[in-house]
C-alpha positions in Angstrom: 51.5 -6.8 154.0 50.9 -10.6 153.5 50.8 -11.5 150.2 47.7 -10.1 148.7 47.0 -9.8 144.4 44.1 -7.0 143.8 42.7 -6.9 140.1 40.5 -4.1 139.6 38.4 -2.9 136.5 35.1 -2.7 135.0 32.3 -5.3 134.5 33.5 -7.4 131.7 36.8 -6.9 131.5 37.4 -10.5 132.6 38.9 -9.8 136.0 36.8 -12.6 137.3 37.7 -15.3 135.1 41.4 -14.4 135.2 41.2 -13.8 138.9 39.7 -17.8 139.7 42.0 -19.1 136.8 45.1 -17.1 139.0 43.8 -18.4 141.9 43.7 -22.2 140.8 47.1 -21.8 139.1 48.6 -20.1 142.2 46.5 -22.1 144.9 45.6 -18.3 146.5 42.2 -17.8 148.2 39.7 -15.9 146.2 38.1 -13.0 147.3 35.2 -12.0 145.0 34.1 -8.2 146.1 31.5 -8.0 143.7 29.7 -11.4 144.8 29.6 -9.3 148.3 27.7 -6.4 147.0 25.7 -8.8 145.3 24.5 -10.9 148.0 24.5 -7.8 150.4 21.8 -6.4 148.0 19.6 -9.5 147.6 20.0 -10.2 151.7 19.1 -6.2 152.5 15.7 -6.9 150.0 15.0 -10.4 151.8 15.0 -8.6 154.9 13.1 -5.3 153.6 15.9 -2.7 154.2 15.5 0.1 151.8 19.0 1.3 150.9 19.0 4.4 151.6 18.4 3.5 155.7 22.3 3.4 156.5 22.4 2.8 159.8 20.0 -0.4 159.4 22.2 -1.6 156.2 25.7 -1.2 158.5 24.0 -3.0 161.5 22.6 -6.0 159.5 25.7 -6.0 156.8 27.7 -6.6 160.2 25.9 -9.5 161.4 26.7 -11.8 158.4 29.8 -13.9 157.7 31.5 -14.1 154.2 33.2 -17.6 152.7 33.7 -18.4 149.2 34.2 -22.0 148.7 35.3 -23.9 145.3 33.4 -25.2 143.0 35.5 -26.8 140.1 37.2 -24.4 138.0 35.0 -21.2 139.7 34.0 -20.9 143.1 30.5 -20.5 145.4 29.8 -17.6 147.7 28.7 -18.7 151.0 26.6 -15.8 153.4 26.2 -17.3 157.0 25.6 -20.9 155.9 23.7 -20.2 152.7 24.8 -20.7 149.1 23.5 -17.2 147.1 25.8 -18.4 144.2 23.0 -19.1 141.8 20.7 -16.0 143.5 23.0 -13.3 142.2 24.2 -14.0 139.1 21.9 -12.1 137.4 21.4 -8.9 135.6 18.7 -7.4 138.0 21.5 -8.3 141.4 24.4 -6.7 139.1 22.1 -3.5 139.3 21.0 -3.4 142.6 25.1 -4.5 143.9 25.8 -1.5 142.1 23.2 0.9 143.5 23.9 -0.7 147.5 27.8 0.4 146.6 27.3 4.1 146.1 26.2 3.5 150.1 29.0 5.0 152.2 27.9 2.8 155.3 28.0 -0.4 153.3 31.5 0.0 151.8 32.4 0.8 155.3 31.6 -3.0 156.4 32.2 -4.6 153.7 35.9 -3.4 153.3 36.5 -3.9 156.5 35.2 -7.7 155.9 37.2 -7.8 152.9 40.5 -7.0 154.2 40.1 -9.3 157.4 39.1 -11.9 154.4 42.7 -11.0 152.9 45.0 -10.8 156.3 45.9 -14.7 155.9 47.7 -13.9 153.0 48.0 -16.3 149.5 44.9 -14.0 148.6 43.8 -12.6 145.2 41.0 -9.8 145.9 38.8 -9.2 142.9 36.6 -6.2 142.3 36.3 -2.6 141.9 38.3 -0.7 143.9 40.2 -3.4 144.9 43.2 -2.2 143.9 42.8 1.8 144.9 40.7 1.4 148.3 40.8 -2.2 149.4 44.3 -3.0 149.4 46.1 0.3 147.9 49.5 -1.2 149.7 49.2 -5.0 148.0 52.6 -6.1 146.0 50.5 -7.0 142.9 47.9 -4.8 141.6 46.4 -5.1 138.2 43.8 -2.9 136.3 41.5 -5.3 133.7 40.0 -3.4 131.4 38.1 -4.2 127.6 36.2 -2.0 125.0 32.5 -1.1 125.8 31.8 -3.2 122.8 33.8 -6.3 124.3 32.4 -6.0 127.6 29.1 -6.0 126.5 29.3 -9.5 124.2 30.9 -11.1 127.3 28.0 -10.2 129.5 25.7 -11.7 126.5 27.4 -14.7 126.1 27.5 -15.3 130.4 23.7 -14.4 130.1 22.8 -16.7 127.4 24.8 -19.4 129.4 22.2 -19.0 131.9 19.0 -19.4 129.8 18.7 -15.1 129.4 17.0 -14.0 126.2 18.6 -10.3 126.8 19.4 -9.0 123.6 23.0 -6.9 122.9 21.1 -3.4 122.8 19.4 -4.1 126.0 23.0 -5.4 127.6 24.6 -2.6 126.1 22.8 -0.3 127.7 23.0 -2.1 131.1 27.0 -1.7 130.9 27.0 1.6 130.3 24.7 2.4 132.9 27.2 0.9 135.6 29.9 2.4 134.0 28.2 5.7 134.9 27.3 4.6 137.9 30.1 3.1 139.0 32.8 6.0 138.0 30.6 9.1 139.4 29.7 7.5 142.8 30.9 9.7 145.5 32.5 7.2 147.3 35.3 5.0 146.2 34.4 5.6 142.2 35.9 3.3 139.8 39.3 4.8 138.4 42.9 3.5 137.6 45.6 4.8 140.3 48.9 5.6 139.8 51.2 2.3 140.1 48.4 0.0 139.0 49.4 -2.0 136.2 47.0 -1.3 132.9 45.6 -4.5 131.5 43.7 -4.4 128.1 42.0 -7.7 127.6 40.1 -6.5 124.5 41.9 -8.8 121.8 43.6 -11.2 124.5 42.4 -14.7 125.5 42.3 -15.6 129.2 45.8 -17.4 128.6 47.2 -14.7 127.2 46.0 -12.3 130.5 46.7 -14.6 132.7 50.3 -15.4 131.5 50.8 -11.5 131.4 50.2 -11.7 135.0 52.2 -14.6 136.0 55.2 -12.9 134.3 54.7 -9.8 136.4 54.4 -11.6 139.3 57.6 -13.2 138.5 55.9 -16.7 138.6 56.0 -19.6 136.2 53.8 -19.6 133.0 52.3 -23.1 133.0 53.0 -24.8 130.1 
């Protein structure tokens, strides 16, 4: 396999901020698996697909194209010429990416459009799963994870950033409603696999994790 880094864990646990800061450091393509749910769910509601059609979710899931471009330090996902960047970066799109997940025929596509994403190699995949399902044979695999408590202040502070009023209790219970969610799902649940190398980012800085990384990889620490 073609050089491919898949970081996996739950929301919060900073595997998107290490994974772009990895990527910048690295100069590896970034493939952002939750950004796909994300905008799969928002384009299925545009276009008045109920989830729980299958058939009509695979066949319009399979018309659209996936890019991510960069955008300073982060990076924009692009669906079929659009920028949904801005669009799903909310709470409400974090639920409904979560709730189009658990549907077998959309992990079917997007997988598929995930690893064709990753056959160029230089690639660091991001998202749940990524390491156990999407690329289960990658050299580099890496499980983020963080305290309930940790997660939840993160989410906060990257809703507050946005104008949010949400409130810790009502974030709180957000994150553990995915965490349910995402572990008991049928299909491809969250869950460390054997060989995946355990991350706890609780008390580390994105440095710290990212350096951890590097180190693994064998790669030069910048200074």
């Amino acid at each position: 396999m073609k050089e491919v880094v898949a970081i996996d864990g739950p929301p919060g646990s900073g595997k998107t901020t290490v994974a772009r800061r990895l990527s910048r450091i690295l100069g590896y393509s970034l493939i952002d698996t939750g950004a796909m749910y994300r905008a799969s769910a928002l384009l299925a509601r545009r276009e008045g697909i109920p989830f729980e059609d299958e058939e009509r979710l695979r066949d319009f899931l399979r018309t659209l194209s996936f890019d991510f471009v960069p955008d300073g330090e982060a990076q924009r996902i692009i669906v079929s010429g659009e920028d949904l960047e801005d669009l799903i970066r909310t709470e409400e799109m974090g639920m409904a990416a979560s709730l189009i997940s658990r549907v077998p025929a959309v992990r079917e596509v997007l997988v598929q459009k995930q690893r064709d994403l990753g056959e160029k190699g230089r690639v660091i995949c991001e998202g749940r799963d990524a390491t156990s399902v999407i690329f289960p044979d990658a050299r580099y695999r890496f499980f983020l994870d963080a305290s309930v408590h940790v997660r939840t202040l993160r989410r906060l502070e990257d809703l507050q950033r946005m104008g949010s009023e949400a409130r810790f209790s009502d974030v709180l219970e957000e994150v553990v409603r995915r965490d349910i969610q995402d572990s008991t799902r049928e299909h491809s649940p969250l869950r460390l696999v054997e060989g995946v190398a355990y991350v706890d980012t609780s008390f580390r800085t994105v440095d710290e994790v990212v350096a951890l990384i590097l180190s693994r990889m064998g790669k030069e620490v910048p200074a």
